[in-house]
Structures are given as C-alpha cells and as structure tokens.
N, C-alpha and C positions, 0 to 999 in steps of 0.2 A: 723419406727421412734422411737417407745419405747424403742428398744433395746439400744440405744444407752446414755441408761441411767443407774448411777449406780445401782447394784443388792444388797440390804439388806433385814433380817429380817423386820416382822412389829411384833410391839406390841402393848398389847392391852393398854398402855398408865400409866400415871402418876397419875393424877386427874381425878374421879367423879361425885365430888359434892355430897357425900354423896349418891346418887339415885344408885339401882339395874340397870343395862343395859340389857335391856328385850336379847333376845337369839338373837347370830349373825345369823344362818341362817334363824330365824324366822323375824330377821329383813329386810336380804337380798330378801326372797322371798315376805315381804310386798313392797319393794322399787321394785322388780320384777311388781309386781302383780299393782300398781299403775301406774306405765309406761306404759303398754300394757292395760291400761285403756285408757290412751292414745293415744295410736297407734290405737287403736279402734275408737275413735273419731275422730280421722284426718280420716281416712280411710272412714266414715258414710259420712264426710264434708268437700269434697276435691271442694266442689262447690262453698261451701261458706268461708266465711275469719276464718281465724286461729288466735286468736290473741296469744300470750305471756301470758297473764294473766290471759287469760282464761282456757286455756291446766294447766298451774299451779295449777290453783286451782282445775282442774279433780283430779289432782296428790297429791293433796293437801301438795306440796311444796313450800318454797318460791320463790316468780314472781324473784327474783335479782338472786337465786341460780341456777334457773331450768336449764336455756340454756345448762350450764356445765355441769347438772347433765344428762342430755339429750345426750350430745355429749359424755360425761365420760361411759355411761352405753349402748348404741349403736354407738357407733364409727363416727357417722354424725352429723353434727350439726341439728339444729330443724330445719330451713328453707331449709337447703339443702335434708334433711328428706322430708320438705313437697311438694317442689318440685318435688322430682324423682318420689312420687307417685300420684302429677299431668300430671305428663306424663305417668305415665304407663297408667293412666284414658284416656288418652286423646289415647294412641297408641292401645288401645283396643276400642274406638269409631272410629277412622281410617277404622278401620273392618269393623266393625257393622253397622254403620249407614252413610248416608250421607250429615252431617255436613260439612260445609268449615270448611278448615283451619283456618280463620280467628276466626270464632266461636267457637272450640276446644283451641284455643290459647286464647280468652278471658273466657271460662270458665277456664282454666287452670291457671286465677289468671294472664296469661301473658301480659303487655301494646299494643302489638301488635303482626302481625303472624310475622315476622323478628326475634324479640327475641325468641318466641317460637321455633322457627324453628333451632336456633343455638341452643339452650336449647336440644331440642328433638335429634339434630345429633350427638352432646356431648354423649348424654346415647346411642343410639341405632345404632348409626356409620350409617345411611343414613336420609335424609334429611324426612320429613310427607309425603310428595307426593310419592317419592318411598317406604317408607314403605307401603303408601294404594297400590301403583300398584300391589306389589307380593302381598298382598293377604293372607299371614300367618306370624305368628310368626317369626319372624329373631331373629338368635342369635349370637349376636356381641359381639368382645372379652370382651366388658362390661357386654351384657348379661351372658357370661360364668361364670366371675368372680362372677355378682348377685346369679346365682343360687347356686355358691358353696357355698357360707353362705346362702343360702335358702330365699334369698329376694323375689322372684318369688313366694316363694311356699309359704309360710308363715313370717309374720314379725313377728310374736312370734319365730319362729324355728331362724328365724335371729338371733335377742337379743337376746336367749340363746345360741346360737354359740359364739357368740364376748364375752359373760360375761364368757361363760368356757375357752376360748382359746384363742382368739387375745387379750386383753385386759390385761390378766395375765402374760405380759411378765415382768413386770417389778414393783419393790416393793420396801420400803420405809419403814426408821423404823418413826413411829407416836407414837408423846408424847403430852397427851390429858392435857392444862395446864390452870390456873385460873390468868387472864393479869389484872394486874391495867390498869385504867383509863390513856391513852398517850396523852400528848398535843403533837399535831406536827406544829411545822413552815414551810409553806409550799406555793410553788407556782404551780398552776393548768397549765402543760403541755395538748394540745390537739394537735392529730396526732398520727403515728408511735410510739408504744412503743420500739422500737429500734432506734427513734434518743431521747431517754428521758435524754439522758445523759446530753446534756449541760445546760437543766431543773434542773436539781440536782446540779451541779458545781454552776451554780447559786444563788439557793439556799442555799446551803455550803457555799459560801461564804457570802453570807447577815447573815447568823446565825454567824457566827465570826467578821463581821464587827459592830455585834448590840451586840456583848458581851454576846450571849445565847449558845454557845458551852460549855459543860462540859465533865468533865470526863466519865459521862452516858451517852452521847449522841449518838441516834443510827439513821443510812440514811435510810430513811422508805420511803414506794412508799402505796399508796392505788389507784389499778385498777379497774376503774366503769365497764368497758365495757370487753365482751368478743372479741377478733380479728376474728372468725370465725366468729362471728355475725353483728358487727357492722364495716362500711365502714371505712378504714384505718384513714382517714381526719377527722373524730369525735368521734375515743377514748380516753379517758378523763382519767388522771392520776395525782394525788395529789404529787408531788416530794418534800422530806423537810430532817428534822432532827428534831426528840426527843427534846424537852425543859421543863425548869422546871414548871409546873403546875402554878406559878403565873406569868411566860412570857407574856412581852407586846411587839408586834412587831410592826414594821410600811413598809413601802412599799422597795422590791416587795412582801416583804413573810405577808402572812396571817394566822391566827391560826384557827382550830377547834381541835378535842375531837379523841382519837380512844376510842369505848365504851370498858367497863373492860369487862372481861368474861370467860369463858371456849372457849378458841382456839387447834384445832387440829395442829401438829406444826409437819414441816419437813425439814430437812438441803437438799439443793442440792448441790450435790458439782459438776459443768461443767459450762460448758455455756449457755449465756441466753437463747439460744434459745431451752433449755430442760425445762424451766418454764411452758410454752402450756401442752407438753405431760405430766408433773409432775399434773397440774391440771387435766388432764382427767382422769389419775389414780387413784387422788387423791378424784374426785366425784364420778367417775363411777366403782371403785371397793372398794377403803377404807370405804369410806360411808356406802355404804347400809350393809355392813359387820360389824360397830362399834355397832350399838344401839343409835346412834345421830341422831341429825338434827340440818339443817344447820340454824345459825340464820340471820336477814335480812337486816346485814350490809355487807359491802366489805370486801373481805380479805386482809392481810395486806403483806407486803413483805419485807423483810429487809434485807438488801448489808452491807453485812459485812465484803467485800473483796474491794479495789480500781479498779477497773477495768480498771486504767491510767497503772497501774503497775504489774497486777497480769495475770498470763498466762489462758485464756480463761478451760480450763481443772479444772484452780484450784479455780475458784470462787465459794463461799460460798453465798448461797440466802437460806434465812429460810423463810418458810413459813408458815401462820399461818390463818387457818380457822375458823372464830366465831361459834358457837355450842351455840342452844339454851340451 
C-alpha cells in the first residue's frame, strides 16, 4: 500500500520555536521504548478491558494522537493489535485446559462463541473446535506470515521489524511551521470520509452565498476520527473554508477556531485514498524521528486541488500536524 505513494527527501524542517530538539535517534528509541511499555501491558491484561486512555497514558502520549501513533509505528491498528492477541490467549488454552468455547470466547473480550469463532478462523484458518482436536500448533498461511515478522516469537522483535523495514517504504519531505489562529466555516459531515464531497460543495457554496469567500480563502477538512478505528457510520469531519477572523455566519455553516501553532506540514500529491498511508508514515516513522510531540488537537487537511476537475494523480492535499 505504501508503495504507491510518491518517493521524496524529509527534512528536518523550517520552524523550532527557538527550543534545541533533543536527538533523533534518542528520541526514536524513547517513542520505541514507550510503545512496548505497552505492548507489555496488553499482553499482562488481555483478561481484562483495554481502554484508549489508559494504554495512552502508559505511553504517555496523547489519548486523540495515540491510535495513529500505534498503527504508524506497528502496522495494526490498536484494537486489531488487541484482538489477535486475544486469540492467540485463547488458541493456547484450547491446549491446555478445558474451558468451553464459549468461555474462552468471553474471556476473549468476545460477545459470544459465534463471533469468536469467525474471529479465531480468520487468524488460524480452522474453526476452536478443530484447532483443540489436533492437539498442536497449526500453522496457517496466516500463521506463516505472523512468524516471518516474529509475532509468535516476540512482539518486540515484531515492532522492530516493521520500524526498520516495512514501514520505510515510503517518505515525505516535512516543513515544521508556526499557523495563525484559522477561523473556518464549516458544516459537520458524519460517515464515509470518501463520500465528504458533497459536505464541502455545500459548504462552498453557503461561504459565497454569505459573502465570506476571499482571496485567502482555503477548503480545509478537520478529521476526528481514525477509519481503522472507528465504525464507517460515526466518523465525524468538519468540511468548510478559511474566513476572515471577525466572520459571522448563519445556517448551514457554523464557525469554530483552528488553534495557532507549530504544525508538521506535508504536500501529497495523488489521490485520496494515499491520505490513510501518508498518516501512518507520517506518526509512525516521522514522529518518533523529529524531537516532537503531538499536541491534542485534530489535524488539519487542506484541498487545494478541485477534485470536480483535476485527475486523481494530480491532487494536492497538504497536511498539517499540531506539535506541542
């Protein structure tokens, strides 16, 4: 999937803020060494609940960032993370003891044995009941795959597999920069971030009809929600246009603040659907490699290509990540 994104230099940026940037790889092996503080904790308490804000705060990153930083810096999202290693819990008591399935499946965090059991045939390619009858280890082309990044063996040896080599396929030049304070007029799309379009036209058009288009005016997006984490039908996107700081609106568009700051900022040029992989790259190798941290607003997005008119290849999407 990364591949198919363009290949540029990074640098180490424009702005910042006056402060020293403690050492990249002193910083990268702290953002190492935090995550697998993690991984250790899910692993102690795969019994009991996991939440978001608690794993965060192990990590001691922020709760809105982490998901990304988590998917960016091991390749799986956090829930699909804690799951796979609810099942391997569970395909190792299979063995061992004899639990029903049903019970295996509710410690496993799963609503019932049904879903666990399509869960568990997904990883290990036969259903709990055949896994107990043989009686050992199976190793299923999924298993195969697990062990060659060392999931099996070690989820440390994992996460440093993906951080040296799957991960680094692909790079970005990054311009570290100091944003005024943006008013945006905006109306809240919830759903698909790939039908957000007629949310924005929308939009666009009420900022011209209300006389707030200017010559500055730029089509800005702010994304609450991660699409690996959260169900298609309740991710929530801000859709508007830049207005002048003393704009008053009235209906459909509403106004809030983007906060001013140090943003991490990078052009893509393709289509939208290289945005996803641009943010894993963008938390889970730029990051830990800068000397930053992420601060605990949304990131911003801004189209600065028509996408009525312009060939999918050639669209411009900048993007800009707040830094405490």
């Amino acid at each position: 999937m990364h591949t198919h994104c363009m290949l540029v230099t990074m640098t180490q940026g424009e702005h910042m803020t006056g402060k020293q940037a403690p050492s990249k790889l002193t910083t990268a092996k702290d953002y190492e060494t935090r995550l697998l503080r993690v991984l250790k904790h899910i692993d102690e308490n795969l019994d009991g609940p996991l939440k978001l804000e608690e794993l965060a705060s192990i990590a001691n990153f922020s709760p809105f960032h982490f998901h990304r930083l988590f998917k960016g810096m091991t390749g799986e999202t956090l829930g699909g993370y804690i799951r796979r290693r609810r099942l391997l819990m569970a395909a190792n008591q299979l063995r061992t003891s004899k639990a029903s399935i049903t019970e295996l499946a509710l410690d496993a965090a799963f609503e019932n044995s049904e879903s666990f059991s399509r869960a568990f045939k997904i990883l290990f390619g036969v259903s709990p009941s055949q896994y107990r009858r043989n009686g050992q280890v199976l190793i299923t082309p999924q298993g195969l795959s697990s062990l060659a990044t060392g999931y099996q063996n070690s989820e440390a040896i994992a996460l440093l597999h993906y951080l040296q080599h799957e991960a680094r396929r692909m790079s970005f030049d990054v311009k570290i920069k100091q944003m005024p304070t943006i008013k945006l007029a905006y109306i809240r799309h919830t759903g698909s971030y790939f039908k957000v379009g007629p949310t924005f036209e929308q939009a666009i058009k009420a900022v011209h009809q209300q006389g707030l288009w200017s010559a500055e005016s730029m089509v800005l997006g702010l994304s609450y929600d991660n699409p690996s984490k959260t169900e298609e039908h309740l991710l929530r996107c801000d859709a508007g246009v830049s207005v002048s700081p003393d704009a008053t609106v009235c209906d459909p568009l509403a106004l809030r603040d983007i906060q001013a700051g140090d943003y991490a900022t990078v052009m893509l040029k393709g289509p939208y659907d290289q945005i996803a992989p641009t943010y894993d790259w963008f938390y889970g190798q730029w990051l830990p490699q800068s000397g930053r941290e992420t601060a605990n607003h949304p990131p911003v997005e801004i189209f600065h290509s028509d996408a009525r008119n312009t060939p999918p290849q050639d669209l411009l999407t900048e993007i800009r990540i707040p830094l405490v």
